[in-house]
C-alpha positions in Angstrom: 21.3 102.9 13.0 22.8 99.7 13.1 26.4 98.8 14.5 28.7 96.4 14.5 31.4 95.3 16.7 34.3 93.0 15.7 36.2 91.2 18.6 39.1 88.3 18.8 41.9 89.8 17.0 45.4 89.6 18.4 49.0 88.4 18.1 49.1 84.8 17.1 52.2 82.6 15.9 52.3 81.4 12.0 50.3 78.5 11.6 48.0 79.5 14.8 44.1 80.3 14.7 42.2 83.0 16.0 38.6 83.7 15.8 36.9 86.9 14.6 33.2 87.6 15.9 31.4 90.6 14.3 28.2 91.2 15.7 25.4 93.2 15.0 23.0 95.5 16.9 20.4 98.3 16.4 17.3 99.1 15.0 18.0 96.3 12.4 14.8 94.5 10.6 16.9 92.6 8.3 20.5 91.3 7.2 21.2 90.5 3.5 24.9 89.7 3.8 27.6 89.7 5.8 31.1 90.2 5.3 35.1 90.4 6.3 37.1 93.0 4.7 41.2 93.2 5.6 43.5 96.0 5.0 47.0 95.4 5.3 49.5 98.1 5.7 50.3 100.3 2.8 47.3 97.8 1.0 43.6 99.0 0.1 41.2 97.5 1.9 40.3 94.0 0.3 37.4 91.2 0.5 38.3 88.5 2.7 34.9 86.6 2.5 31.0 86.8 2.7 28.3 85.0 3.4 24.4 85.3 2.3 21.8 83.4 1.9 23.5 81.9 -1.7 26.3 80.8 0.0 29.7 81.9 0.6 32.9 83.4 -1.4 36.6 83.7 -0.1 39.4 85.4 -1.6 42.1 83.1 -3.4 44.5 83.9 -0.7 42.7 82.4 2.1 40.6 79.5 0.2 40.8 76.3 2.2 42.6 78.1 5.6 39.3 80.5 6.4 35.8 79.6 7.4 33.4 82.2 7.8 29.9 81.2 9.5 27.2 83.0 10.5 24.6 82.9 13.5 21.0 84.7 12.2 19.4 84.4 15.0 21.9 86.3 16.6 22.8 88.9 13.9 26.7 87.5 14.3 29.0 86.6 11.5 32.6 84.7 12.7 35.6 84.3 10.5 37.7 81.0 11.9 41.5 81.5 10.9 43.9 78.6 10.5 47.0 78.3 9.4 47.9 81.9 9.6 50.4 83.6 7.4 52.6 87.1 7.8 50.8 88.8 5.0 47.6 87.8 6.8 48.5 91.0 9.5 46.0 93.3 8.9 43.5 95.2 10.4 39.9 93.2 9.9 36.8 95.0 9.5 33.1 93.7 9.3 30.5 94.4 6.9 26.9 94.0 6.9 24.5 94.8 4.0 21.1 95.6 6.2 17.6 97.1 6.2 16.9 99.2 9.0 13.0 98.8 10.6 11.6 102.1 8.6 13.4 101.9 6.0 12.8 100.7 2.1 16.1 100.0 1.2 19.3 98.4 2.3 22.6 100.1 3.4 26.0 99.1 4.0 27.6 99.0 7.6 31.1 98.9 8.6 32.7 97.8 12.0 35.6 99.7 13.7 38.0 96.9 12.7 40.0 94.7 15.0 43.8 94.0 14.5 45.9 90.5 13.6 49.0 90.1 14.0 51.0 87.4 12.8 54.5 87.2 13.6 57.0 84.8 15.7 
């Protein structure tokens, strides 16, 4: 099994930061990709961005105010969050496309999710 836990959420200002960690632990041999997925209330759950080894994709909405990085070594993707907006409030899940040791194919993971808030 492999989990992930997400951490840094919170209640931050418009226009303040905050900094997501997701990381990842188990009987993991491999990680493909890594992602952050949002889902605001009343909204389906949407891609935020991801990161492989090609690179990285954002959503439109958050292009140019959201870095996401990721440490290998340590199995741990961040997402770095300037500038925030109200309709960035959402709950903020991680997502990891991995092979487990044993196993001949990848699956998809999913963290418990981790709340921001943005309001004044």
């Amino acid at each position: 099994q492999v989990h992930l836990v997400e951490s840094g959420g919170g209640l931050v200002q418009p226009g303040g930061s905050l900094r997501l960690t997701c990381a990842a632990s188990g009987n993991i041999l491999s990680i493909n990709a890594m992602a952050w997925y949002r889902q605001g209330p009343g909204k389906q759950r949407e891609l935020v961005a991801a990161t492989s080894s090609g690179g990285s994709n954002y959503a439109d909405s958050v292009k140019g105010r959201f870095t996401i990085s990721r440490d290998y070594a340590k199995n741990t993707v961040y997402l770095q969050m300037n500038s925030l907006k109200p309709e960035d409030t959402a709950v903020y899940y991680c997502n990891a496309d991995a092979y487990e040791r044993g196993s001949s194919w990848p699956e998809v993971y999913w963290g418990q999710g981790t709340q921001v808030t943005v309001s004044s």
